[in-house]
TIRO-2110 file (N, C-alpha, C; in Angstrom, 1 decimal):
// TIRO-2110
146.7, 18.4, 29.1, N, 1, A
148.1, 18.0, 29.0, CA, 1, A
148.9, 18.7, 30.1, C, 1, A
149.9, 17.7, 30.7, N, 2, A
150.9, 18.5, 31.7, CA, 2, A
151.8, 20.0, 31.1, C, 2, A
151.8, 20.4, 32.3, N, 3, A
152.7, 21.8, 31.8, CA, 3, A
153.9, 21.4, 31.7, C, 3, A
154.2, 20.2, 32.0, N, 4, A
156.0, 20.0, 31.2, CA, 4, A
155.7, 18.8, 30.6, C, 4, A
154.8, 18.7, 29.9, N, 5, A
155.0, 17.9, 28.3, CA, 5, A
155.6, 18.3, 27.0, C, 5, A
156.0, 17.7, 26.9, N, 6, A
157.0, 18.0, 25.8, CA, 6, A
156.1, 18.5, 24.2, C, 6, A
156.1, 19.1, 23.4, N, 7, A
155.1, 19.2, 22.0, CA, 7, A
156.0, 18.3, 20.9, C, 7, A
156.2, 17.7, 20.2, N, 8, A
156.6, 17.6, 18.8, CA, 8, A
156.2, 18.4, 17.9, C, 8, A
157.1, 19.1, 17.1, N, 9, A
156.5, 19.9, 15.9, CA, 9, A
157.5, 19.5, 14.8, C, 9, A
156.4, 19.3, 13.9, N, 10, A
157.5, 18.3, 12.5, CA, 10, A
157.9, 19.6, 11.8, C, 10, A
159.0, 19.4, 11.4, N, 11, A
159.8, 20.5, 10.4, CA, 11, A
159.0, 20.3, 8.6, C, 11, A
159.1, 21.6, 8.3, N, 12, A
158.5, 21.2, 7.2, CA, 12, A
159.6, 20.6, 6.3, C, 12, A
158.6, 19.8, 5.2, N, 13, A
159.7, 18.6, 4.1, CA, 13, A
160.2, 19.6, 3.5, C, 13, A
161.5, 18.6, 3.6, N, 14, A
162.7, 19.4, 2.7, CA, 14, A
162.2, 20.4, 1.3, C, 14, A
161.6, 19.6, 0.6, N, 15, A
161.4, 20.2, -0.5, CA, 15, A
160.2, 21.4, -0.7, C, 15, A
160.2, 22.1, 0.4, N, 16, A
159.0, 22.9, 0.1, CA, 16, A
160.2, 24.2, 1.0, C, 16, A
161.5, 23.9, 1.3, N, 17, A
162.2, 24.5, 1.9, CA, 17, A
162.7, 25.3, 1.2, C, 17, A
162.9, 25.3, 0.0, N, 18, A
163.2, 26.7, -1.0, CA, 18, A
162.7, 26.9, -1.8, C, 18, A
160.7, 26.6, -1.9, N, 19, A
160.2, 26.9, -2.4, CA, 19, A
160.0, 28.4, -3.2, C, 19, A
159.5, 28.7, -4.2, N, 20, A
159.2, 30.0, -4.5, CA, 20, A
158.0, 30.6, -3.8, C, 20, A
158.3, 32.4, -3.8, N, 21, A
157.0, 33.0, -2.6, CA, 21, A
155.7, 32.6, -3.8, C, 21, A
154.2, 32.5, -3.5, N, 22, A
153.2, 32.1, -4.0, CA, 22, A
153.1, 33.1, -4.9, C, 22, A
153.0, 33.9, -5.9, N, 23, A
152.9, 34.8, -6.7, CA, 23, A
151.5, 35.6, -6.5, C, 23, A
151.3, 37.0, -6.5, N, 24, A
150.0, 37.3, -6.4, CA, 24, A
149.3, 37.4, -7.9, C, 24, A
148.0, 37.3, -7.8, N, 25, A
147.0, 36.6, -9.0, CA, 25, A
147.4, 38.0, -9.9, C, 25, A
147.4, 37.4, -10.8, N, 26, A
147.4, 38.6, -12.0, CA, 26, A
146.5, 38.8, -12.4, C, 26, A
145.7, 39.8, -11.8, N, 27, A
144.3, 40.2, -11.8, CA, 27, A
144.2, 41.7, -11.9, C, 27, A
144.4, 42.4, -13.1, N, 28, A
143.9, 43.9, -13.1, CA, 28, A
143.0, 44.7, -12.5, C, 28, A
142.4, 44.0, -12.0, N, 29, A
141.0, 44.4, -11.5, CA, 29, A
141.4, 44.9, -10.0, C, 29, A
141.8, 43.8, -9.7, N, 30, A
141.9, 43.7, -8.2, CA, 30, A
143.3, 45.0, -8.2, C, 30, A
144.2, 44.6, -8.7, N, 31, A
145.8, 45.6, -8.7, CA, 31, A
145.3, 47.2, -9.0, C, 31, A
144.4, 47.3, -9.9, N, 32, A
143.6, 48.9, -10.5, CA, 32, A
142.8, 49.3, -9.3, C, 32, A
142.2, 48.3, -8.5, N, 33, A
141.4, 48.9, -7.3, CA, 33, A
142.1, 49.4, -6.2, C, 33, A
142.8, 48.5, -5.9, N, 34, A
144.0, 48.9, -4.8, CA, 34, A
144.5, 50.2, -5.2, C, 34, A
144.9, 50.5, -6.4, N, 35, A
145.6, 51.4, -6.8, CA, 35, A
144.5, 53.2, -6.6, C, 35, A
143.5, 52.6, -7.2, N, 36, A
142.4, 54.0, -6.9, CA, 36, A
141.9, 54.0, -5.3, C, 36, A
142.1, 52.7, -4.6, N, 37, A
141.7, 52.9, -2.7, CA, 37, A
142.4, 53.7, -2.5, C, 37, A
144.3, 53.5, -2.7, N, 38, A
145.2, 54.7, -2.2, CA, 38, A
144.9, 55.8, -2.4, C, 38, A
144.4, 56.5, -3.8, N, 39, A
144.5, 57.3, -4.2, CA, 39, A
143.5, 58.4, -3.4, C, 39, A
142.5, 57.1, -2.8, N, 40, A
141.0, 57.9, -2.7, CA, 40, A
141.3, 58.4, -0.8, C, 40, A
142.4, 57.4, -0.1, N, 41, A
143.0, 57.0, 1.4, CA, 41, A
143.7, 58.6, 1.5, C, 41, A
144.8, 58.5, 0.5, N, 42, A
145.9, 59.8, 0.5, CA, 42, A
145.2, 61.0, 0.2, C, 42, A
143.8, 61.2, -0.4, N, 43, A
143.3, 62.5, -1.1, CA, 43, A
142.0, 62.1, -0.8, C, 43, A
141.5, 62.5, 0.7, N, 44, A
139.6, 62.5, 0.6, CA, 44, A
139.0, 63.4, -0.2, C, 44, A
139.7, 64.0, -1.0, N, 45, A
138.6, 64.8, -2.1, CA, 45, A
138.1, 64.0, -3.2, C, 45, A
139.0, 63.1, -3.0, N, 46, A
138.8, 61.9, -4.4, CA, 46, A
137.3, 61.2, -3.8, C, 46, A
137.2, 61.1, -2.5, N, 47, A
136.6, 60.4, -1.7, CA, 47, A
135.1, 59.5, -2.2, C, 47, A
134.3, 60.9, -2.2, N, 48, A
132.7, 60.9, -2.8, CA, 48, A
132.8, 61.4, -4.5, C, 48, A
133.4, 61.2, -4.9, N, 49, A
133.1, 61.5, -6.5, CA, 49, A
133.1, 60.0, -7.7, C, 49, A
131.9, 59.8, -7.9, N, 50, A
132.0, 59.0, -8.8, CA, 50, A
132.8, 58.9, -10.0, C, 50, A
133.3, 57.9, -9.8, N, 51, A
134.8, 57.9, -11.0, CA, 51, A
134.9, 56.8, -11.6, C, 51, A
134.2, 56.4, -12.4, N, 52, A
134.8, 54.4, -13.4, CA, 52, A
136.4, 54.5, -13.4, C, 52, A
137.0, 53.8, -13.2, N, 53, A
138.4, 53.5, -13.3, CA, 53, A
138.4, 52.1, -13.9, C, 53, A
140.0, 52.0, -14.7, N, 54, A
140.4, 51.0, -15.3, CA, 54, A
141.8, 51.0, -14.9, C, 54, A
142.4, 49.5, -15.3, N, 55, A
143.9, 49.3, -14.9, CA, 55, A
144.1, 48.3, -15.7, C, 55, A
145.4, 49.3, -17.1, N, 56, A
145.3, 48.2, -18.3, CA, 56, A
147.0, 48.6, -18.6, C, 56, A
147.7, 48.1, -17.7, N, 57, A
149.3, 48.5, -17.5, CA, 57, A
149.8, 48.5, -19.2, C, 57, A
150.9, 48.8, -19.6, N, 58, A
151.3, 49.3, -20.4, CA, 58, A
150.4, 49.4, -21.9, C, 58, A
149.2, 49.4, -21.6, N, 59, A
148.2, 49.7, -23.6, CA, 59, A
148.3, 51.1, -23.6, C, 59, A
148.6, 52.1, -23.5, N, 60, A
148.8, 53.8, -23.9, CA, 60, A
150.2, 54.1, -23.6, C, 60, A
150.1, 55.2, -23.7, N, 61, A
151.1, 56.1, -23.7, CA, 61, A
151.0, 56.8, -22.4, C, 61, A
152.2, 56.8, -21.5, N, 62, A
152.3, 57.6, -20.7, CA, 62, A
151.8, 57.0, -19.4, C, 62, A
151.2, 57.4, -18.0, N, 63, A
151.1, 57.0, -16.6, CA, 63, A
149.7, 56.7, -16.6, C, 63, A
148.5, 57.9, -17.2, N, 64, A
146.7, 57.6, -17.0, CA, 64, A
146.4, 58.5, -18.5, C, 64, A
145.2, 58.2, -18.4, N, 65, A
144.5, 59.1, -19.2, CA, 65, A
143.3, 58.7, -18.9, C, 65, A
142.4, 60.3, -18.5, N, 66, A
141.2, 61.0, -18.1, CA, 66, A
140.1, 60.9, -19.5, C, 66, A
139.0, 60.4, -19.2, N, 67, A
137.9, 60.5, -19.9, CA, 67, A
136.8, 61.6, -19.4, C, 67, A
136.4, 62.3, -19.8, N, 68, A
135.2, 63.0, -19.5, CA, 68, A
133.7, 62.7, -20.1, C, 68, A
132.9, 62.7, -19.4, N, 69, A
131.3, 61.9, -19.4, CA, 69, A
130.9, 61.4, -20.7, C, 69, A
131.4, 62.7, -22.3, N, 70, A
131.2, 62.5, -23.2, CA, 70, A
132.3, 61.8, -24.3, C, 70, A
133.5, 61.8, -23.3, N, 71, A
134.3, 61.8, -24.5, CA, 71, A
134.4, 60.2, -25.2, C, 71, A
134.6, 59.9, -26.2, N, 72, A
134.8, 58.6, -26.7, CA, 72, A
136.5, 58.0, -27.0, C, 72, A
137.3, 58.6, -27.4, N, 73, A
138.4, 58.4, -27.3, CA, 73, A
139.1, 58.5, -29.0, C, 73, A
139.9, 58.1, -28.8, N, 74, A
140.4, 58.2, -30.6, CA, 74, A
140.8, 56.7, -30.8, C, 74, A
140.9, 56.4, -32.1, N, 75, A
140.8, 55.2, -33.0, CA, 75, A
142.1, 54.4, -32.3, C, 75, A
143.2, 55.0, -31.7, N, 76, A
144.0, 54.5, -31.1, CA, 76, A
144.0, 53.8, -29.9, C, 76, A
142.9, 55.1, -29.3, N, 77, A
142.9, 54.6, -27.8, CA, 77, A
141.8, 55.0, -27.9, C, 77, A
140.4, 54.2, -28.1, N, 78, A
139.2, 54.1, -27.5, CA, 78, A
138.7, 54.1, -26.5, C, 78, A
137.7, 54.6, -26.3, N, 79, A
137.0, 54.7, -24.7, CA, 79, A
137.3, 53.1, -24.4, C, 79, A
137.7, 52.7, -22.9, N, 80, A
137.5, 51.5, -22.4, CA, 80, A
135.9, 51.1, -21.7, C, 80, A
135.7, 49.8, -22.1, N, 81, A
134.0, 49.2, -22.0, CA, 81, A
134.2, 49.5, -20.7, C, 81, A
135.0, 49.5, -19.8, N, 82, A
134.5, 49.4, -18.2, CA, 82, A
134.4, 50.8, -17.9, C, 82, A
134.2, 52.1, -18.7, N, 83, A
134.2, 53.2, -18.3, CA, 83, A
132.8, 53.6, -19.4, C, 83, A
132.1, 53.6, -18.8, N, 84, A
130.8, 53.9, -19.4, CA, 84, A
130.2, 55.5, -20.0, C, 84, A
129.9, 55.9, -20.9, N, 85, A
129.8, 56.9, -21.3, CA, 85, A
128.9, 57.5, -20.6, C, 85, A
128.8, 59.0, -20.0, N, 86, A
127.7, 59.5, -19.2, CA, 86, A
128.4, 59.7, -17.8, C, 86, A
129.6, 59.2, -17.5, N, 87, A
130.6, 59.1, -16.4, CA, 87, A
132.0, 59.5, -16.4, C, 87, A
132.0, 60.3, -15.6, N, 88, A
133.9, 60.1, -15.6, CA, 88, A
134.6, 59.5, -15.6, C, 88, A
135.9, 59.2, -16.1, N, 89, A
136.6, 58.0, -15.9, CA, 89, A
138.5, 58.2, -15.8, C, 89, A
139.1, 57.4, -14.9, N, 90, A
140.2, 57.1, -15.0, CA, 90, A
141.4, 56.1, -15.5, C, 90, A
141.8, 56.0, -16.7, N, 91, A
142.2, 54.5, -16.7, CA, 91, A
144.0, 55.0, -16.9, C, 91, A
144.9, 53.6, -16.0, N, 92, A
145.9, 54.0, -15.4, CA, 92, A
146.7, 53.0, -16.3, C, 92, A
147.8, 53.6, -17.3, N, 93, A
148.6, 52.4, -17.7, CA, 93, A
149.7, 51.9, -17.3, C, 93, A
150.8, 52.9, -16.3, N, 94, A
151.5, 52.3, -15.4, CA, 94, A
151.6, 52.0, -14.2, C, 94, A
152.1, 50.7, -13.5, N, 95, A
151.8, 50.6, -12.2, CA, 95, A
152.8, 51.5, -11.4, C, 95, A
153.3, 52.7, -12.0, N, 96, A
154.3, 53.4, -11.3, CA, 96, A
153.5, 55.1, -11.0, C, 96, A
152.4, 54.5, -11.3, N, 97, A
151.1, 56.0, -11.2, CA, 97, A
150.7, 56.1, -9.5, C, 97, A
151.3, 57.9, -9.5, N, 98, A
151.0, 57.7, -8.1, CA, 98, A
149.7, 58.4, -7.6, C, 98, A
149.5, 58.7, -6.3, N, 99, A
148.2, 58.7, -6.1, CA, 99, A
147.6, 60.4, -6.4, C, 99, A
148.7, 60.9, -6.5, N, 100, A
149.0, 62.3, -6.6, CA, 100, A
149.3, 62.7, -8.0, C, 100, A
149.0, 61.5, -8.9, N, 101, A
148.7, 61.3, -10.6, CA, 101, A
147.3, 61.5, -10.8, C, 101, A
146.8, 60.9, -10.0, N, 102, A
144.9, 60.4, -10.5, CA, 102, A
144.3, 61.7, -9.8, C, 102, A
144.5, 62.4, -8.3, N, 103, A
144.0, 63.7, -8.2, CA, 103, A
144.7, 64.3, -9.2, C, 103, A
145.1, 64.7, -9.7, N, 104, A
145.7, 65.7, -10.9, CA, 104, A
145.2, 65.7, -11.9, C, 104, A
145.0, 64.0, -12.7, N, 105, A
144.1, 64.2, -13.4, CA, 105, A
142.9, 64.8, -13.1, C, 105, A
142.5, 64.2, -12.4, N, 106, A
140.4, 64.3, -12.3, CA, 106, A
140.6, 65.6, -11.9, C, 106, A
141.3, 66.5, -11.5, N, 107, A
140.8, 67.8, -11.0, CA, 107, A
141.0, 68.6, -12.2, C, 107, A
142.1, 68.6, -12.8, N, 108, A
142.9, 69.5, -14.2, CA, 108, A
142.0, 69.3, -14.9, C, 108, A
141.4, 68.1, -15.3, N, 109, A
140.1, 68.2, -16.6, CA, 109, A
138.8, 67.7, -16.3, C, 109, A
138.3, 68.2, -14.9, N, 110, A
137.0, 68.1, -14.6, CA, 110, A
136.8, 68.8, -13.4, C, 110, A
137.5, 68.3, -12.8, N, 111, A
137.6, 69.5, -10.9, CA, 111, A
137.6, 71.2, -11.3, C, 111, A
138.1, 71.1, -12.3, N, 112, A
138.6, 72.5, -12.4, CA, 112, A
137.3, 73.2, -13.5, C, 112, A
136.3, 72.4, -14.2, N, 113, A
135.1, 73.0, -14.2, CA, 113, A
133.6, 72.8, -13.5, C, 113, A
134.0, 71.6, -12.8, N, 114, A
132.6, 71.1, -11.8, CA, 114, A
132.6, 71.7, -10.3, C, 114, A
133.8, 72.4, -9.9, N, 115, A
133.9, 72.8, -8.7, CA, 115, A
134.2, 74.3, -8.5, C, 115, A
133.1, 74.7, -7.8, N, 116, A
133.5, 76.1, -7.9, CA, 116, A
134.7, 76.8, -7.6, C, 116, A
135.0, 76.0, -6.6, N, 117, A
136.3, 76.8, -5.8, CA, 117, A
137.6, 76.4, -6.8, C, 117, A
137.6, 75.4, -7.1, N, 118, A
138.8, 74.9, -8.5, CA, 118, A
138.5, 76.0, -9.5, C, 118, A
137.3, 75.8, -10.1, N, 119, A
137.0, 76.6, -11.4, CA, 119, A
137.3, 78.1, -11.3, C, 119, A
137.4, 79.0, -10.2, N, 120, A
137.5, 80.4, -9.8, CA, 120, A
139.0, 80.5, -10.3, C, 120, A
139.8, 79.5, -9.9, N, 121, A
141.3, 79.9, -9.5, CA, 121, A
141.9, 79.4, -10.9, C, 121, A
141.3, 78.3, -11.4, N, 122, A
142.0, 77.8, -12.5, CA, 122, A
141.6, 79.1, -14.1, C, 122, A
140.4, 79.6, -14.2, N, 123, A
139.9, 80.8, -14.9, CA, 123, A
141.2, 81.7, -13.9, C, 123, A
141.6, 82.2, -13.0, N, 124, A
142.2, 83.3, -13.0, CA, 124, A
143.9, 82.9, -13.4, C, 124, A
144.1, 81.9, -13.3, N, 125, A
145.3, 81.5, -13.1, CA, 125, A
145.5, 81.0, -14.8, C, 125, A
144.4, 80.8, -15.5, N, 126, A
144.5, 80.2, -17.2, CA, 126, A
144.6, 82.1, -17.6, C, 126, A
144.3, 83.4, -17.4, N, 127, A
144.1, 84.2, -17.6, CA, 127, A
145.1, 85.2, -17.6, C, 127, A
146.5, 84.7, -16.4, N, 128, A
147.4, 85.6, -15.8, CA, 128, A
148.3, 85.0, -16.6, C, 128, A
148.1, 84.3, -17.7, N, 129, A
149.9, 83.6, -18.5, CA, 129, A
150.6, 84.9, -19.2, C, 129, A
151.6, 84.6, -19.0, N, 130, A
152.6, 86.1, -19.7, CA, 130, A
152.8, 85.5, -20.8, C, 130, A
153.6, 86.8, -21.5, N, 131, A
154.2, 86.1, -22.8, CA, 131, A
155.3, 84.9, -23.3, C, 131, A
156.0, 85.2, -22.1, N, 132, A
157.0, 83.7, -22.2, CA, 132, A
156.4, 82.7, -21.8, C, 132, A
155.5, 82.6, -20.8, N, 133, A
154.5, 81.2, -20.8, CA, 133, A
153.8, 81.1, -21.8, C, 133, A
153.0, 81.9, -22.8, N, 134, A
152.5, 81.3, -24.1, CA, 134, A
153.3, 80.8, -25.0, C, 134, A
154.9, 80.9, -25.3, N, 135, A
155.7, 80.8, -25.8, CA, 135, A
156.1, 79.3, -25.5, C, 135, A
156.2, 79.0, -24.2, N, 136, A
156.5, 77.4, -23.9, CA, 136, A
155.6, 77.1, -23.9, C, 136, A
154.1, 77.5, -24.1, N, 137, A
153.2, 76.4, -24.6, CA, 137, A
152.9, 76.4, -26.1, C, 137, A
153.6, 77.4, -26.6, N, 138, A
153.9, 76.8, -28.0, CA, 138, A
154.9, 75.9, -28.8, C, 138, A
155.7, 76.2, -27.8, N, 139, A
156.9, 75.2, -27.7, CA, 139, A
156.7, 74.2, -27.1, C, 139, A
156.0, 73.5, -26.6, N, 140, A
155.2, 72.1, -26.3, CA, 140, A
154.0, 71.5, -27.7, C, 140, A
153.6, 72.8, -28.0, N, 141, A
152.7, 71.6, -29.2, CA, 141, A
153.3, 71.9, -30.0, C, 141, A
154.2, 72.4, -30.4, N, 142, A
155.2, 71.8, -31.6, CA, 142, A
156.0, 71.1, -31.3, C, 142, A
156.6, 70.5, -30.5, N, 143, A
157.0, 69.3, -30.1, CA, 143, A
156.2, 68.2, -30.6, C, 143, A
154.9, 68.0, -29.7, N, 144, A
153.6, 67.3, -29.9, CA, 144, A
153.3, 67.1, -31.3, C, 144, A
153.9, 67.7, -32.3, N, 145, A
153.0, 68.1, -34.1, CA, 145, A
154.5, 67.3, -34.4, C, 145, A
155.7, 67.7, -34.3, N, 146, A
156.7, 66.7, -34.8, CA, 146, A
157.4, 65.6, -34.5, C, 146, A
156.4, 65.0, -33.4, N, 147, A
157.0, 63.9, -33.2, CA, 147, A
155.8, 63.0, -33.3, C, 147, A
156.2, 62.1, -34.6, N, 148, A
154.6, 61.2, -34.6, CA, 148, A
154.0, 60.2, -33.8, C, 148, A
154.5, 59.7, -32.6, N, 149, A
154.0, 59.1, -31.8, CA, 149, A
153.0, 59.8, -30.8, C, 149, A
153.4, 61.0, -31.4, N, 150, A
151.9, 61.8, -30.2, CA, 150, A
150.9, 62.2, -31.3, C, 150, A
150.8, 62.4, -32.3, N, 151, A
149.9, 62.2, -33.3, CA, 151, A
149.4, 63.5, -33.2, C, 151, A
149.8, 64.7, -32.4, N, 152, A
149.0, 65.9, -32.7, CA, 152, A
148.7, 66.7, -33.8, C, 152, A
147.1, 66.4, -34.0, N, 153, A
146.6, 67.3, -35.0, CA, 153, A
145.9, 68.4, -34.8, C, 153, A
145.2, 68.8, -33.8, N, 154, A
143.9, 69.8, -33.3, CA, 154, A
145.2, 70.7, -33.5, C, 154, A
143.8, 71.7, -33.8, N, 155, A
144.5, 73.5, -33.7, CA, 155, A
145.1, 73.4, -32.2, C, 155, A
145.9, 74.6, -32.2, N, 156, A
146.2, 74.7, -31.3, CA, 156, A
145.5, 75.2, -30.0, C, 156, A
144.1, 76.3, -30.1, N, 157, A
143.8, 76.6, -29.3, CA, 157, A
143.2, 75.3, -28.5, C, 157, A
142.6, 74.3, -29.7, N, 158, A
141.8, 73.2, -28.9, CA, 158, A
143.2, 72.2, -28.0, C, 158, A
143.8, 72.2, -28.3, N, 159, A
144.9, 71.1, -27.6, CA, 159, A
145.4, 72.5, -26.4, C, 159, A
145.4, 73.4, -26.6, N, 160, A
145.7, 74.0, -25.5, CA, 160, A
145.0, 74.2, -24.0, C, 160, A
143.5, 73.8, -24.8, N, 161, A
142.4, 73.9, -23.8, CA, 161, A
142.6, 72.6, -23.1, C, 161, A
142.5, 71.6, -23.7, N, 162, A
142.5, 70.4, -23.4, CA, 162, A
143.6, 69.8, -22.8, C, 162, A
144.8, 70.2, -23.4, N, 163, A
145.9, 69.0, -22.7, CA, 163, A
147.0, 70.2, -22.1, C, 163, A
147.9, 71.4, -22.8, N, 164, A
148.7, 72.4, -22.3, CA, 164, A
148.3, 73.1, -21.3, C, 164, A
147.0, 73.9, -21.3, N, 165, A
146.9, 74.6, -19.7, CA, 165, A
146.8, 73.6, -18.5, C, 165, A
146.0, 72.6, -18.8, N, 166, A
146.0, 71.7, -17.6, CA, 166, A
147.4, 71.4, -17.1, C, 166, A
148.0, 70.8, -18.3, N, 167, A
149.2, 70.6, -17.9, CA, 167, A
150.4, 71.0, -17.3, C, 167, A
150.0, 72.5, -17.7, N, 168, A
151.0, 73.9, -16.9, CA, 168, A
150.5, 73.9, -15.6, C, 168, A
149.2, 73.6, -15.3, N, 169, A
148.7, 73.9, -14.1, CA, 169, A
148.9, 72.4, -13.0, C, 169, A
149.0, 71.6, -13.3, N, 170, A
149.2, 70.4, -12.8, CA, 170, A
150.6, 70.3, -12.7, C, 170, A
151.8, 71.3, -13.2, N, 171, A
152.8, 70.9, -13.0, CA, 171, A
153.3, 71.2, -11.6, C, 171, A
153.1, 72.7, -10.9, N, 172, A
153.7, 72.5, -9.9, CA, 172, A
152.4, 72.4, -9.0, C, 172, A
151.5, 72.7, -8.7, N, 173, A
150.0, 72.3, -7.9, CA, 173, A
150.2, 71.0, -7.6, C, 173, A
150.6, 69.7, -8.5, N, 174, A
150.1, 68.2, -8.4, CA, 174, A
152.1, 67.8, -8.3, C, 174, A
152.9, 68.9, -8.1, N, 175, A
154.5, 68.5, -8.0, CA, 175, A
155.0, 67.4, -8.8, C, 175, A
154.4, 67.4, -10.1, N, 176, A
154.8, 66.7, -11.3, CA, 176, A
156.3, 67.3, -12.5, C, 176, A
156.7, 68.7, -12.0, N, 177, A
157.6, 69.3, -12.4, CA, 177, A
158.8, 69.3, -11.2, C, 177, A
160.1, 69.1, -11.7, N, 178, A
160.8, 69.5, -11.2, CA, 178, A
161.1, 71.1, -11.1, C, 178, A
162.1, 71.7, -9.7, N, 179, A
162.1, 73.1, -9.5, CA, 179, A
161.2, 73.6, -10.6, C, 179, A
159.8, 73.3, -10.1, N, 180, A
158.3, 74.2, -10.4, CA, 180, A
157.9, 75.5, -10.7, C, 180, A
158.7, 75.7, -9.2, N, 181, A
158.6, 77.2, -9.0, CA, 181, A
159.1, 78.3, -9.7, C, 181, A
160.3, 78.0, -10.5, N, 182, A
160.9, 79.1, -11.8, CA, 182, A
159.7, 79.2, -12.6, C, 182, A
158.8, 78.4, -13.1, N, 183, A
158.0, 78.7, -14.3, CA, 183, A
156.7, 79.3, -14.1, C, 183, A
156.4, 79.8, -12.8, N, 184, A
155.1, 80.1, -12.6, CA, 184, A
155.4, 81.8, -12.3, C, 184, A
154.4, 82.6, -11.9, N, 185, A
154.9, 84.2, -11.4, CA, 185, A
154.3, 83.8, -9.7, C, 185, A
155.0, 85.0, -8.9, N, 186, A
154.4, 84.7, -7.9, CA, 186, A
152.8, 85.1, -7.6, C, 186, A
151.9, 85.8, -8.4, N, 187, A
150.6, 85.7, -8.0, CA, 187, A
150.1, 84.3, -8.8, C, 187, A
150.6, 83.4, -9.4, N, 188, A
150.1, 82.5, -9.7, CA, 188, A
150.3, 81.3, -8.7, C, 188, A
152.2, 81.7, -8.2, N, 189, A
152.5, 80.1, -7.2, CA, 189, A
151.4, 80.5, -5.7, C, 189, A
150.9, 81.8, -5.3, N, 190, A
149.8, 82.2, -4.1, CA, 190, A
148.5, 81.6, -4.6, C, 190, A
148.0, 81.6, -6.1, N, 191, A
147.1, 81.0, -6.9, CA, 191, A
147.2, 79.3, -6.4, C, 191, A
148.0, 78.8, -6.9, N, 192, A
148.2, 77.3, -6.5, CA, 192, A
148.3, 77.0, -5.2, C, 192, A
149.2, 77.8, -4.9, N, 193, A
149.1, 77.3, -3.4, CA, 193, A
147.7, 77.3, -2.4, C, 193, A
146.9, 77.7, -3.0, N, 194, A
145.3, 78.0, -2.6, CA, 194, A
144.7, 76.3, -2.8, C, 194, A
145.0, 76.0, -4.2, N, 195, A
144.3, 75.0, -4.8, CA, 195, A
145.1, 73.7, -3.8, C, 195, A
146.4, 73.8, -3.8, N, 196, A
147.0, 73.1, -2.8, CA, 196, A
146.3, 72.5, -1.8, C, 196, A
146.5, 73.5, -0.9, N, 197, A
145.6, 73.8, 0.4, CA, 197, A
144.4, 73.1, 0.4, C, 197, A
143.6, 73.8, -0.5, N, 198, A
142.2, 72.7, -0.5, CA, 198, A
141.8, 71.5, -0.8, C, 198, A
143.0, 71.3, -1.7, N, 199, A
143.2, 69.6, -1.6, CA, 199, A
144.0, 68.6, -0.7, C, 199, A
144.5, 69.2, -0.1, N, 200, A
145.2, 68.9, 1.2, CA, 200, A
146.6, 68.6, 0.5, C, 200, A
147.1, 68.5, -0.5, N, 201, A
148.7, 68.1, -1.3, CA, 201, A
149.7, 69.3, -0.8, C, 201, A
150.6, 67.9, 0.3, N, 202, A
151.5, 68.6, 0.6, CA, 202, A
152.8, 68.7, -0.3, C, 202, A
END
């Protein structure tokens, strides 16, 4: 063709001119994967650790909840079939869960007994609570005991093990609390700030 030939290019038909954008597939699977790639992109600690994940937007309470190899779940919220017993697992019920949600989980209730260097600091740091920190964690599971949508029944020491220390400790480590730093002592925020470090969370 000559270099000063003219092209015709047809305009597209009117009626595709205010079409709607194509909507992306409503596909859990694919949106839950994306969601754990970030997680794994922002935090290479996540990297190499086998982890079943699910992505089942608003069916629970709250952002994720963490399975451990054995656990089955409660009558409410049963283990999910795509997380297989014998495995860790993550299932995420808001799409507003950030990536700095899912390292927090998996480290708070598994990192922090499968890894030595977690496990050292989390035992010193579950060890150094004062008396007014035991106090707001008792003032959290009484909360939890009277309000029945959280359904807490376990003694306290077991919900303490399981859901309050993590919790305390995930607060300012994984920057899930606001001004953090009033509730911890300072050999604890030098404590975190360690665990920090090694996870790379800035």
């Amino acid at each position: 063709m000559p270099d000063n030939a003219s092209v015709s290019v047809s305009a597209a038909p009117a009626e595709f001119a205010n079409a709607p954008a194509i909507p992306m597939p409503d596909n859990n699977a694919v949106v839950g994967q994306m969601i754990f790639e970030k997680a794994k992109s922002e935090y290479p600690y996540l990297a190499d650790k086998d982890i079943a994940f699910d992505y089942a937007p608003g069916k629970g309470r709250g952002f994720l909840e963490f399975y451990s190899p054995e656990e089955t779940g409660s009558p409410e919220y049963p283990r999910p079939q795509n997380i297989p017993m014998g495995k860790v697992g993550v299932q995420v019920f808001d799409p507003k869960t950030r990536p700095i949600d899912i390292l927090a989980d998996y480290v708070s209730h598994y990192g922090v007994e499968k890894d030595p260097f977690l496990a050292q600091r989390y035992q010193q740091f579950a060890s150094s609570f004062t008396p007014e920190q035991q106090k707001v964690l008792q003032d959290q599971y009484a909360y939890y005991q009277q309000h029945p949508e959280f359904k807490e029944s376990r003694p306290f020491e077991q919900w303490k093990e399981a859901s309050g220390m993590p919790g305390y400790f995930r607060g300012y480590t994984f920057n899930q609390w606001d001004d953090a730093k009033s509730a911890y002592t300072p050999q604890q925020l030098q404590l975190l700030d360690q665990v920090k470090q090694y996870l790379k969370i800035k």
